[in-house]
mmCIF file of the N, C-alpha and C atoms, coordinates in Angstrom:
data_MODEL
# 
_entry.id   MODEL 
# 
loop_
_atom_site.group_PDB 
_atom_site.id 
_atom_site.type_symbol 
_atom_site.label_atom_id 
_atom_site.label_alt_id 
_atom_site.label_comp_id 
_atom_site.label_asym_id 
_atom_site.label_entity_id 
_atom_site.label_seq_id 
_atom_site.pdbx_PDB_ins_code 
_atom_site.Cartn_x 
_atom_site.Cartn_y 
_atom_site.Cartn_z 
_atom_site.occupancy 
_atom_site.B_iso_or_equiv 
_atom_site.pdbx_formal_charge 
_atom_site.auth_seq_id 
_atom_site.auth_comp_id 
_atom_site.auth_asym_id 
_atom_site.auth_atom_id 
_atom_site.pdbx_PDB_model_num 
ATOM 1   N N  . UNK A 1 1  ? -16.066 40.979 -44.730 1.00 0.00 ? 1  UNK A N  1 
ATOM 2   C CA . UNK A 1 1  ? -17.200 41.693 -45.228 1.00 0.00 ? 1  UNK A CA 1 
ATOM 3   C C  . UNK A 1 1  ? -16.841 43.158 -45.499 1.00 0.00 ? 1  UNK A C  1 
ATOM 4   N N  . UNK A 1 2  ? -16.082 43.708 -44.803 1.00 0.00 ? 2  UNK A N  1 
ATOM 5   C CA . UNK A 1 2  ? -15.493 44.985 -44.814 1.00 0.00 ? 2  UNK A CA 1 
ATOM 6   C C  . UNK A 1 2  ? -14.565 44.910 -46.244 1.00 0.00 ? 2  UNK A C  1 
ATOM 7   N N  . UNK A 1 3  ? -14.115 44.412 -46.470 1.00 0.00 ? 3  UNK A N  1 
ATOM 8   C CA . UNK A 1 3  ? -13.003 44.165 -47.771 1.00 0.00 ? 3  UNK A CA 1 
ATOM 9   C C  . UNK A 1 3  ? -14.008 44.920 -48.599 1.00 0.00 ? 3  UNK A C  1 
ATOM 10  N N  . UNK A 1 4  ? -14.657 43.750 -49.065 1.00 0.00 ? 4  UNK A N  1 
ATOM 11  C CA . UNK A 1 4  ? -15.581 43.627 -49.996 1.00 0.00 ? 4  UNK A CA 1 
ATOM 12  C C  . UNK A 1 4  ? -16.749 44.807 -50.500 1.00 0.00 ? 4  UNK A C  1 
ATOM 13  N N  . UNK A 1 5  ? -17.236 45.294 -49.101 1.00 0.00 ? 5  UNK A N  1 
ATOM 14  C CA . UNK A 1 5  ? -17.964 46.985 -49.287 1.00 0.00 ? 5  UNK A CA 1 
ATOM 15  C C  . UNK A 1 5  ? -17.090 47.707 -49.794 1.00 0.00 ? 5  UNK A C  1 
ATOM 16  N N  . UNK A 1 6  ? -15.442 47.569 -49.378 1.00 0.00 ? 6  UNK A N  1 
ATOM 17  C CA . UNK A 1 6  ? -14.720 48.723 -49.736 1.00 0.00 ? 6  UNK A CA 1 
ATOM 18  C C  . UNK A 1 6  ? -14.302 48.568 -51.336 1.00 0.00 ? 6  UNK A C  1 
ATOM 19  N N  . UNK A 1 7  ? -13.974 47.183 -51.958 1.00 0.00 ? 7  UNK A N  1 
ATOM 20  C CA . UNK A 1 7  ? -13.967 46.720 -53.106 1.00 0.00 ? 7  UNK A CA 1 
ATOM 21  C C  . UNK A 1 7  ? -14.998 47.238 -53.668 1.00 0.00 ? 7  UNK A C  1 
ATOM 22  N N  . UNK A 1 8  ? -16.561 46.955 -53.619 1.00 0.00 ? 8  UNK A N  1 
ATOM 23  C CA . UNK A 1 8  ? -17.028 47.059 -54.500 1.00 0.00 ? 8  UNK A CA 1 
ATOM 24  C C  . UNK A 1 8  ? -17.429 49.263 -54.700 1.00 0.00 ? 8  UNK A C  1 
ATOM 25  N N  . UNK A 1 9  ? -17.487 49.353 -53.698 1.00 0.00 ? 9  UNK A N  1 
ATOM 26  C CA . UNK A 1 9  ? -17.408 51.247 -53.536 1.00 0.00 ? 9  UNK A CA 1 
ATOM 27  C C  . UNK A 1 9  ? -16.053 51.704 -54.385 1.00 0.00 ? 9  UNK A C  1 
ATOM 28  N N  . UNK A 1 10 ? -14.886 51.106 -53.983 1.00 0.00 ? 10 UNK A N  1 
ATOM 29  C CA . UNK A 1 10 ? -14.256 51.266 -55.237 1.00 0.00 ? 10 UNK A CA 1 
ATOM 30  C C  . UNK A 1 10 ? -14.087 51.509 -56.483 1.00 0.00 ? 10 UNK A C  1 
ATOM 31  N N  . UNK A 1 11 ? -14.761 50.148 -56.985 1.00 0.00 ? 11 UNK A N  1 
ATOM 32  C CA . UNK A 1 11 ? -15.075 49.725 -58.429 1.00 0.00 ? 11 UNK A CA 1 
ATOM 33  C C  . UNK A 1 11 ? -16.408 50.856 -58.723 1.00 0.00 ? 11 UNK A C  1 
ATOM 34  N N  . UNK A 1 12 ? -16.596 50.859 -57.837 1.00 0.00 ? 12 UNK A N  1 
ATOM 35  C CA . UNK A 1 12 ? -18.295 52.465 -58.236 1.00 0.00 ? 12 UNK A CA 1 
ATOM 36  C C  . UNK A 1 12 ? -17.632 53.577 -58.277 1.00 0.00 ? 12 UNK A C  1 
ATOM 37  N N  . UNK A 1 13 ? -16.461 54.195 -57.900 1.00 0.00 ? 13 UNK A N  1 
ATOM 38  C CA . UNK A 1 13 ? -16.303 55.234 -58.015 1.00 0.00 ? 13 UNK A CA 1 
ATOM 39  C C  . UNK A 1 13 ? -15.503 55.203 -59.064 1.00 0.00 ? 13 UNK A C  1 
ATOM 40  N N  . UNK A 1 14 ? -14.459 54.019 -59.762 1.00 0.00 ? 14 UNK A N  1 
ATOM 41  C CA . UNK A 1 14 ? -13.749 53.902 -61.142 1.00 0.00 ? 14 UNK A CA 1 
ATOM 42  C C  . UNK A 1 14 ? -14.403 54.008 -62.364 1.00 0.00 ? 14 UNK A C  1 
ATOM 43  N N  . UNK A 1 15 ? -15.766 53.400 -62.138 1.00 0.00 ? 15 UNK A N  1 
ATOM 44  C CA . UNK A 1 15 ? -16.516 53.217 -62.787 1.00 0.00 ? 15 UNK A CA 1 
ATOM 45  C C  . UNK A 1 15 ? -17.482 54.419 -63.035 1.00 0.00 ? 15 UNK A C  1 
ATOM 46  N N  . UNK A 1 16 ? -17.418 55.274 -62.674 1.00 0.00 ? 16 UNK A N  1 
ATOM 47  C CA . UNK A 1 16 ? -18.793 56.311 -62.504 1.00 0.00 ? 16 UNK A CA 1 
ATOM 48  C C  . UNK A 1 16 ? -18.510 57.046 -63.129 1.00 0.00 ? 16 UNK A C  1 
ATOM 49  N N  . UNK A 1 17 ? -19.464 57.617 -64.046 1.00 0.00 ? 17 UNK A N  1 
ATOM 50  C CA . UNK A 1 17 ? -19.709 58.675 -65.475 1.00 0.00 ? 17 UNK A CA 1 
ATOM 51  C C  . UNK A 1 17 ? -18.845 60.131 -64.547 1.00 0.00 ? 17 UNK A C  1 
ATOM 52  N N  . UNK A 1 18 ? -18.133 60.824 -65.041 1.00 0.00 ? 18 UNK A N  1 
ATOM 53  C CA . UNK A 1 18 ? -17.946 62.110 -64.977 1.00 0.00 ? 18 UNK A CA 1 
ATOM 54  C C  . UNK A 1 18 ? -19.039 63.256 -64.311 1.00 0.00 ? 18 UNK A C  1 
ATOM 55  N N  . UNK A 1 19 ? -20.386 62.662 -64.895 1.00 0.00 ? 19 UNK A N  1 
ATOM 56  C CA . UNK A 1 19 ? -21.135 63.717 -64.320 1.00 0.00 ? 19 UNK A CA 1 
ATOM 57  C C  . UNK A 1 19 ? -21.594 63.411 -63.084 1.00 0.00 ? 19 UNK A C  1 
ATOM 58  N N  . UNK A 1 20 ? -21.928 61.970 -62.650 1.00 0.00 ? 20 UNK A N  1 
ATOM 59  C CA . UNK A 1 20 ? -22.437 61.813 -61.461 1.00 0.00 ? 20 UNK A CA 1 
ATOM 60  C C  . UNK A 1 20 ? -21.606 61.374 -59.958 1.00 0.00 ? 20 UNK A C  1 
ATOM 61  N N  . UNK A 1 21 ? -22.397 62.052 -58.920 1.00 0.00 ? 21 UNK A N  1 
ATOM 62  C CA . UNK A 1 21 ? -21.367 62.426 -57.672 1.00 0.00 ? 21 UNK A CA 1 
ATOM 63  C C  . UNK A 1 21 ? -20.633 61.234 -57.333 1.00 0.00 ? 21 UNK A C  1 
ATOM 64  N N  . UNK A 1 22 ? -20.203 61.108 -56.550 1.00 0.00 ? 22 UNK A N  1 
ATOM 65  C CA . UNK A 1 22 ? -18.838 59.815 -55.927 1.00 0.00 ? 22 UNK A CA 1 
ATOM 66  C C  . UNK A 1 22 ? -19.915 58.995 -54.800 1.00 0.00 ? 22 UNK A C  1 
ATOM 67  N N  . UNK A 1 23 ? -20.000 58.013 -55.021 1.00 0.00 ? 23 UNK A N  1 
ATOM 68  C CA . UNK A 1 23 ? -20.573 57.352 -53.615 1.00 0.00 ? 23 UNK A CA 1 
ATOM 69  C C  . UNK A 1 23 ? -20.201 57.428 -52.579 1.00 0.00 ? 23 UNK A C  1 
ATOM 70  N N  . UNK A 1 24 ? -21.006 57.549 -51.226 1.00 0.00 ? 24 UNK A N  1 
ATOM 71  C CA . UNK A 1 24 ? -20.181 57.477 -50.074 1.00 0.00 ? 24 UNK A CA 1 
ATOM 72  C C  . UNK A 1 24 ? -19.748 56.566 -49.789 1.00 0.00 ? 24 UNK A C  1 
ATOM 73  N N  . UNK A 1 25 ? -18.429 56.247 -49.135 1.00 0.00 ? 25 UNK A N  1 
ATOM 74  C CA . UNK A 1 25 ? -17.846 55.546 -48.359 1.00 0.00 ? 25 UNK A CA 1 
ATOM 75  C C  . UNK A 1 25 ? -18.298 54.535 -47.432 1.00 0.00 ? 25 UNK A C  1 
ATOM 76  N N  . UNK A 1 26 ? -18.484 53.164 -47.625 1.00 0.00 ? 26 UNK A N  1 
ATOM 77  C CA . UNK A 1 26 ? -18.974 52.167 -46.530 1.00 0.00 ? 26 UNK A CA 1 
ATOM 78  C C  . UNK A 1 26 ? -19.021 52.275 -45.599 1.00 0.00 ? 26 UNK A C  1 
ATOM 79  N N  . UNK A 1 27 ? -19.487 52.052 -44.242 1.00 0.00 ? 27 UNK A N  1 
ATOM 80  C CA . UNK A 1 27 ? -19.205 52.222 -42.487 1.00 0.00 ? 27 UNK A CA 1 
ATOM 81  C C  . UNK A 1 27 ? -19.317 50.579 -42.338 1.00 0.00 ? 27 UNK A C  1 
ATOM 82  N N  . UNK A 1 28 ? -17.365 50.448 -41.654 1.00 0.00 ? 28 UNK A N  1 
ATOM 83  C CA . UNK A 1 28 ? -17.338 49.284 -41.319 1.00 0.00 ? 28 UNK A CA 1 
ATOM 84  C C  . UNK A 1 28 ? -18.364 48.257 -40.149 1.00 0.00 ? 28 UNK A C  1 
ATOM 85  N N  . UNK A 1 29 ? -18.374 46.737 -40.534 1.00 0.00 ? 29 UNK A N  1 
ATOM 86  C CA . UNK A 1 29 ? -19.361 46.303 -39.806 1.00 0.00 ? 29 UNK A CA 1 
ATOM 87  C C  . UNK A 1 29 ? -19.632 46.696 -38.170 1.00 0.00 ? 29 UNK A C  1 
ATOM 88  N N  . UNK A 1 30 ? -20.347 46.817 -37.432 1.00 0.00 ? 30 UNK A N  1 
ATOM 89  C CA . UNK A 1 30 ? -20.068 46.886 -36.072 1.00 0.00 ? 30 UNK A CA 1 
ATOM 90  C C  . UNK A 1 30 ? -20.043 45.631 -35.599 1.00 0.00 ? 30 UNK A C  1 
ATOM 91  N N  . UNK A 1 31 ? -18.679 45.688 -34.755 1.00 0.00 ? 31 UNK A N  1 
ATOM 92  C CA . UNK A 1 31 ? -18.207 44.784 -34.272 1.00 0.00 ? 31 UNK A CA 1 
ATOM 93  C C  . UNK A 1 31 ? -18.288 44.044 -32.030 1.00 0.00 ? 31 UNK A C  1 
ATOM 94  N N  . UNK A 1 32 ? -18.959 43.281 -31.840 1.00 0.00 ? 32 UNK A N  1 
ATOM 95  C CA . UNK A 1 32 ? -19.142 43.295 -30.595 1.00 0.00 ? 32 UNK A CA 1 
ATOM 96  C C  . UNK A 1 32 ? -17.897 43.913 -29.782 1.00 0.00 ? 32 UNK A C  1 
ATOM 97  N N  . UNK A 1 33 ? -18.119 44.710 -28.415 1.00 0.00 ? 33 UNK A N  1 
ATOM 98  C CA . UNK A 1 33 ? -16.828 45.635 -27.739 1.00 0.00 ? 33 UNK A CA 1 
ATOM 99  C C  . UNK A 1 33 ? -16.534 46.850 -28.848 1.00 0.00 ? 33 UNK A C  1 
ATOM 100 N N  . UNK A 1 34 ? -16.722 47.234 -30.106 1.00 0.00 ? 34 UNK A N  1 
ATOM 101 C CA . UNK A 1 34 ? -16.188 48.204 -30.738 1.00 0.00 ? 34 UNK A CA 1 
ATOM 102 C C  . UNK A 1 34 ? -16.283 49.776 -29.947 1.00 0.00 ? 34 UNK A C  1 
ATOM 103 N N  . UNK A 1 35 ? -18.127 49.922 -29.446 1.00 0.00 ? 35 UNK A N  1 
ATOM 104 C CA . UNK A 1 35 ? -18.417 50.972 -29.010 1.00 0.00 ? 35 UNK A CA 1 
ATOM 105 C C  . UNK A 1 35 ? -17.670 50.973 -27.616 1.00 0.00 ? 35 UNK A C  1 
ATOM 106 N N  . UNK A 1 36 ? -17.662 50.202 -26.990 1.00 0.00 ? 36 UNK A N  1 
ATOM 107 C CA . UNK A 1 36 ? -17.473 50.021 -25.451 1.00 0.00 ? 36 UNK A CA 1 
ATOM 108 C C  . UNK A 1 36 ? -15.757 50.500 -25.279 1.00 0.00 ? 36 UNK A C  1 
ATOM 109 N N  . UNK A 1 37 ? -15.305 50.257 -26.417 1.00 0.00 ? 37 UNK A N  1 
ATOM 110 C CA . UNK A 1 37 ? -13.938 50.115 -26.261 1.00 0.00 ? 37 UNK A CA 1 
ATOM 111 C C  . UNK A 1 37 ? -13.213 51.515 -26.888 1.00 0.00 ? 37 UNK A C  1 
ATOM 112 N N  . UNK A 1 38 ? -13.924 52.046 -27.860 1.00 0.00 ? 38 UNK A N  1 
ATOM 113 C CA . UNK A 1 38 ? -13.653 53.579 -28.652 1.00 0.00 ? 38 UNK A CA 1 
ATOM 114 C C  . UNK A 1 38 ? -13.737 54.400 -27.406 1.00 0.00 ? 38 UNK A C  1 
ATOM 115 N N  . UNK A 1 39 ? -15.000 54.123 -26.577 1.00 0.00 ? 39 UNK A N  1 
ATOM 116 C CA . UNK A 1 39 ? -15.005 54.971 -26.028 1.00 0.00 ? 39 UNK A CA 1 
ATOM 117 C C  . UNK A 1 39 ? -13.861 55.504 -24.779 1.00 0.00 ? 39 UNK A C  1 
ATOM 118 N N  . UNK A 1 40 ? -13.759 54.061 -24.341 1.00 0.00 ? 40 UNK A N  1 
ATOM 119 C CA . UNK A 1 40 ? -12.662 54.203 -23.152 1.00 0.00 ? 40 UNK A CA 1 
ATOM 120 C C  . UNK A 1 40 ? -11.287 54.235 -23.761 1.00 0.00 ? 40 UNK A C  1 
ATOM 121 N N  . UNK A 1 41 ? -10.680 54.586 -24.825 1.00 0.00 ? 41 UNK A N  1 
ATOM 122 C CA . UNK A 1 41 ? -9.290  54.511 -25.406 1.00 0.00 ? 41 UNK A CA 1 
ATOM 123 C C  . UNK A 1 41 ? -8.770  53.326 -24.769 1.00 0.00 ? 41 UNK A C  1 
ATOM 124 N N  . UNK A 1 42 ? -9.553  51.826 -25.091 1.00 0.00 ? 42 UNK A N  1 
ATOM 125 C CA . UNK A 1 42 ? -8.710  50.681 -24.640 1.00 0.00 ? 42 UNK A CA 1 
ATOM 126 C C  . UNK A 1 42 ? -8.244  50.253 -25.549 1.00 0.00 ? 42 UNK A C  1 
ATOM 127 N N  . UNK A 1 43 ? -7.217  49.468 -24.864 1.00 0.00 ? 43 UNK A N  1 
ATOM 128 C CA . UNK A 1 43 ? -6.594  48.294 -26.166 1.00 0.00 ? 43 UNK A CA 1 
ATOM 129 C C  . UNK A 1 43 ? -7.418  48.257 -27.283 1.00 0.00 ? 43 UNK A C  1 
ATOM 130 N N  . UNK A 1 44 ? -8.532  47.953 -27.773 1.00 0.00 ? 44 UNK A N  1 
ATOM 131 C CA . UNK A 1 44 ? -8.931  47.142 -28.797 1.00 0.00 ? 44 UNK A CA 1 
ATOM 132 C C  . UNK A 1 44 ? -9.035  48.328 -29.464 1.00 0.00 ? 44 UNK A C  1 
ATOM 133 N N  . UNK A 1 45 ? -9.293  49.615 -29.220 1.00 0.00 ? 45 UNK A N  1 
ATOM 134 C CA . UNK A 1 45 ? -9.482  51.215 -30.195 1.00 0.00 ? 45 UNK A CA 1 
ATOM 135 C C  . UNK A 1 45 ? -8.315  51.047 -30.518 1.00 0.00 ? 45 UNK A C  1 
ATOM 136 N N  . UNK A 1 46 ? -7.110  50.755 -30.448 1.00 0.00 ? 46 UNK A N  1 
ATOM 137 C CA . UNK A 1 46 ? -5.948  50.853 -30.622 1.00 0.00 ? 46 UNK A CA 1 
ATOM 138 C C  . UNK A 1 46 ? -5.230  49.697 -31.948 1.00 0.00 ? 46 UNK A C  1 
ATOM 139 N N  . UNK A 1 47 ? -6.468  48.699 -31.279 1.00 0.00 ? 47 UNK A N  1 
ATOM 140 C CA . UNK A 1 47 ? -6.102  47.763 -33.012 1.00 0.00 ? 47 UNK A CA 1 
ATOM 141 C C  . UNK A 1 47 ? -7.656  47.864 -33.718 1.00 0.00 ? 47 UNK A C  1 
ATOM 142 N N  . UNK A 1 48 ? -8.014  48.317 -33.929 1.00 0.00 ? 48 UNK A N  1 
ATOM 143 C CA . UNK A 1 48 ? -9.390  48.797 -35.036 1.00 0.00 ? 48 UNK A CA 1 
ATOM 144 C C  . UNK A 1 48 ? -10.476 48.721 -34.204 1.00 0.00 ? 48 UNK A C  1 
ATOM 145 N N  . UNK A 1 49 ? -10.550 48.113 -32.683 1.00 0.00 ? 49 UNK A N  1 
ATOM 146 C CA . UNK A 1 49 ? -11.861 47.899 -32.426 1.00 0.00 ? 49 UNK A CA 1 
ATOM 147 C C  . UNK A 1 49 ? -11.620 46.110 -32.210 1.00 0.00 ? 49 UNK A C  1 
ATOM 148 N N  . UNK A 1 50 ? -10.931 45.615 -32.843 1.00 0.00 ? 50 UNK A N  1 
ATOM 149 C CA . UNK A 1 50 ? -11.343 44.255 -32.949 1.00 0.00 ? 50 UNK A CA 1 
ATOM 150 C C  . UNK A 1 50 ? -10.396 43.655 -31.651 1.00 0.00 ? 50 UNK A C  1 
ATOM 151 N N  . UNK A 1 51 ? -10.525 42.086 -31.286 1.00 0.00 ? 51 UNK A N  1 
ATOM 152 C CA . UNK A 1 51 ? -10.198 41.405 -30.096 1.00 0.00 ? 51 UNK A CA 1 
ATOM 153 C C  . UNK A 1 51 ? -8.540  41.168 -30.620 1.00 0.00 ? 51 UNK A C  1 
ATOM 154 N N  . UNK A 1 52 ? -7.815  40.906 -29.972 1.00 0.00 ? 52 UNK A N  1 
ATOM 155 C CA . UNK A 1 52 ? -6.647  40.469 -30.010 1.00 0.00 ? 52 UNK A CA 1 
ATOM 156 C C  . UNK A 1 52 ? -5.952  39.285 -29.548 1.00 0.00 ? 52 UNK A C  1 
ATOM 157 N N  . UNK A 1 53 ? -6.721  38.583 -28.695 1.00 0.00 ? 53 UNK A N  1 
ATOM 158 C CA . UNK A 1 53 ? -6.065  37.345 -28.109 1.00 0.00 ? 53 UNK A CA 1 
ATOM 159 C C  . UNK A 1 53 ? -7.743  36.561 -27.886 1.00 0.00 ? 53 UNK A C  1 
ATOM 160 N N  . UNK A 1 54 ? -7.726  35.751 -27.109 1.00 0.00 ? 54 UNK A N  1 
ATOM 161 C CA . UNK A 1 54 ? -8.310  34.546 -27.063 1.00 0.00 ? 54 UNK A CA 1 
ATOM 162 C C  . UNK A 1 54 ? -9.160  34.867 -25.696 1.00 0.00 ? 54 UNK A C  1 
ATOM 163 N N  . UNK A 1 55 ? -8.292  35.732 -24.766 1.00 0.00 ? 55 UNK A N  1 
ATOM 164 C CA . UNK A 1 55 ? -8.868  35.803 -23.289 1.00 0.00 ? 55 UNK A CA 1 
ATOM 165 C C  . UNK A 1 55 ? -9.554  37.063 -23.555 1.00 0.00 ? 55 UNK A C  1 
ATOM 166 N N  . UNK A 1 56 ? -9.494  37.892 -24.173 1.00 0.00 ? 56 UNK A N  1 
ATOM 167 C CA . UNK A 1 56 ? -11.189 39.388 -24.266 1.00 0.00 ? 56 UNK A CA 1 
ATOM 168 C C  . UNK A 1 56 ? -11.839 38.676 -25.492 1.00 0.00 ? 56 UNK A C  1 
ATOM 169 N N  . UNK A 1 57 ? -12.073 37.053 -25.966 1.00 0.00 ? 57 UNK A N  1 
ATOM 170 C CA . UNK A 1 57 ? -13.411 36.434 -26.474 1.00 0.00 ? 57 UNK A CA 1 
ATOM 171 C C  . UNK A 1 57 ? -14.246 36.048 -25.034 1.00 0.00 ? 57 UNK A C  1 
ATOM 172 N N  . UNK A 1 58 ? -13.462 35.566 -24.223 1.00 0.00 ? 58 UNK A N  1 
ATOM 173 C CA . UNK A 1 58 ? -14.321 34.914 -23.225 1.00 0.00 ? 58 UNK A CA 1 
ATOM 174 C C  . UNK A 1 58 ? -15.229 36.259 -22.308 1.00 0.00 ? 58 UNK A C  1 
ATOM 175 N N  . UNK A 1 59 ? -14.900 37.368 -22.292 1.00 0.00 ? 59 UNK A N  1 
ATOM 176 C CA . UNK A 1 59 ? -15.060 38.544 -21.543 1.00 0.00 ? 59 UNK A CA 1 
ATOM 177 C C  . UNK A 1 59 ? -16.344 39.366 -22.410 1.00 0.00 ? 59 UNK A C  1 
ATOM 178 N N  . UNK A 1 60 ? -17.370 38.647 -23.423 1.00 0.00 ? 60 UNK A N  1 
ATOM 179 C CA . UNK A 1 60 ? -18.314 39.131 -24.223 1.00 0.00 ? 60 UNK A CA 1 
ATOM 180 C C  . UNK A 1 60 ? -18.938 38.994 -23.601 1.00 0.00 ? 60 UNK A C  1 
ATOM 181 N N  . UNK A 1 61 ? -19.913 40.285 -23.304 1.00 0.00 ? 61 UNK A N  1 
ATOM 182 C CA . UNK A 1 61 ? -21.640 39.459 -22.493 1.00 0.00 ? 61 UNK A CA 1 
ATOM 183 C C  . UNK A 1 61 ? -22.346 39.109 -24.052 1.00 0.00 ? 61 UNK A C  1 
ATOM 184 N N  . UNK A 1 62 ? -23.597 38.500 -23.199 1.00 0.00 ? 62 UNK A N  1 
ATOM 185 C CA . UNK A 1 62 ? -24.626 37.554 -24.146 1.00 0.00 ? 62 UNK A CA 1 
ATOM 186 C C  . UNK A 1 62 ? -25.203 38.918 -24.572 1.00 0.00 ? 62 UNK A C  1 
ATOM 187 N N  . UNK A 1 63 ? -25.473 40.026 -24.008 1.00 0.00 ? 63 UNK A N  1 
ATOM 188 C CA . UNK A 1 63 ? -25.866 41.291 -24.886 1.00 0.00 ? 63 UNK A CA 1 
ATOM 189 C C  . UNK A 1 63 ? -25.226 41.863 -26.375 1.00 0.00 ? 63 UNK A C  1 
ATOM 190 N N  . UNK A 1 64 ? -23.596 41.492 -25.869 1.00 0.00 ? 64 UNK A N  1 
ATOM 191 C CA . UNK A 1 64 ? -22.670 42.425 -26.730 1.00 0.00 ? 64 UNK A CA 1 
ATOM 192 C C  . UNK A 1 64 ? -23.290 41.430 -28.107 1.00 0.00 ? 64 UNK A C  1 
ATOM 193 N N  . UNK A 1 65 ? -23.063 39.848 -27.330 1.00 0.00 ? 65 UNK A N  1 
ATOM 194 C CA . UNK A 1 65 ? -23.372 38.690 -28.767 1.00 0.00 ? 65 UNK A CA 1 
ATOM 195 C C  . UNK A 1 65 ? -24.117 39.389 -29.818 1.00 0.00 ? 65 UNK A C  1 
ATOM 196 N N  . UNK A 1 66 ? -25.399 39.139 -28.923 1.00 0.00 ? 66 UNK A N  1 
ATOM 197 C CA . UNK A 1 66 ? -26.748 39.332 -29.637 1.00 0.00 ? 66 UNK A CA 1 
ATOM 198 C C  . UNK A 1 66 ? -26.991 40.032 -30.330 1.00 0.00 ? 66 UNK A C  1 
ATOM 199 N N  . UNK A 1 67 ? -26.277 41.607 -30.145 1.00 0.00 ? 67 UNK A N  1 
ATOM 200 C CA . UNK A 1 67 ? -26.254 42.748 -30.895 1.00 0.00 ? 67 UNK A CA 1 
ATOM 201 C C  . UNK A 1 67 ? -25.790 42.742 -31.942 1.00 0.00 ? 67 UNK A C  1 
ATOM 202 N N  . UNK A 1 68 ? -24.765 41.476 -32.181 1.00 0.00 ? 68 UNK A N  1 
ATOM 203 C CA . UNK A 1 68 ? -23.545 41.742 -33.527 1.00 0.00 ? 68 UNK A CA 1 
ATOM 204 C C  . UNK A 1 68 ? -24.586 40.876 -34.192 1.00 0.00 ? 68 UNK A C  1 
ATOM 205 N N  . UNK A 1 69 ? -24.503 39.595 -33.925 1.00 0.00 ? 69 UNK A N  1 
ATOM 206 C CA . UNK A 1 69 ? -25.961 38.366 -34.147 1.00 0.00 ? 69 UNK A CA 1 
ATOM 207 C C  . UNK A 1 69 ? -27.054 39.067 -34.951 1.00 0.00 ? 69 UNK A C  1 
ATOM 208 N N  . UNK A 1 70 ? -27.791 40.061 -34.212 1.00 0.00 ? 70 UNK A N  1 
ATOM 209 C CA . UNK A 1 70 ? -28.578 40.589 -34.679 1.00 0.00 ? 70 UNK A CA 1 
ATOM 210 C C  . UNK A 1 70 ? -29.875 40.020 -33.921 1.00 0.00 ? 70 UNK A C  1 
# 
């Protein structure tokens, strides 16, 4: 989903008349652990925010879920 905001913001700023301003820049999706993890300089700030193995999926609370869920 992130690709794709950045693709199409792209194509808007190639595309955009001379006179009018540059669009801002997308803000990638939030991702469950992203905040939790920026904050403490853990592992996962270190690879974008996102999980890396199989064993910090099982370590999600049903809060973090719900939040990404919506």
């Amino acid at each position: 989903m992130d690709h794709l905001a950045v693709a199409n913001w792209m194509f808007s700023c190639v595309n955009a008349s001379e006179d009018s301003d540059t669009p801002e820049a997308p803000k990638p999706v939030p991702r469950p652990g992203d905040a939790d993890e920026d904050k403490e300089g853990g592992e996962g700030a270190a690879h974008g925010g996102r999980n890396t193995s199989a064993e910090d999926d099982e370590g999600m609370s049903p809060q973090a879920l719900a939040r990404f869920f919506g």
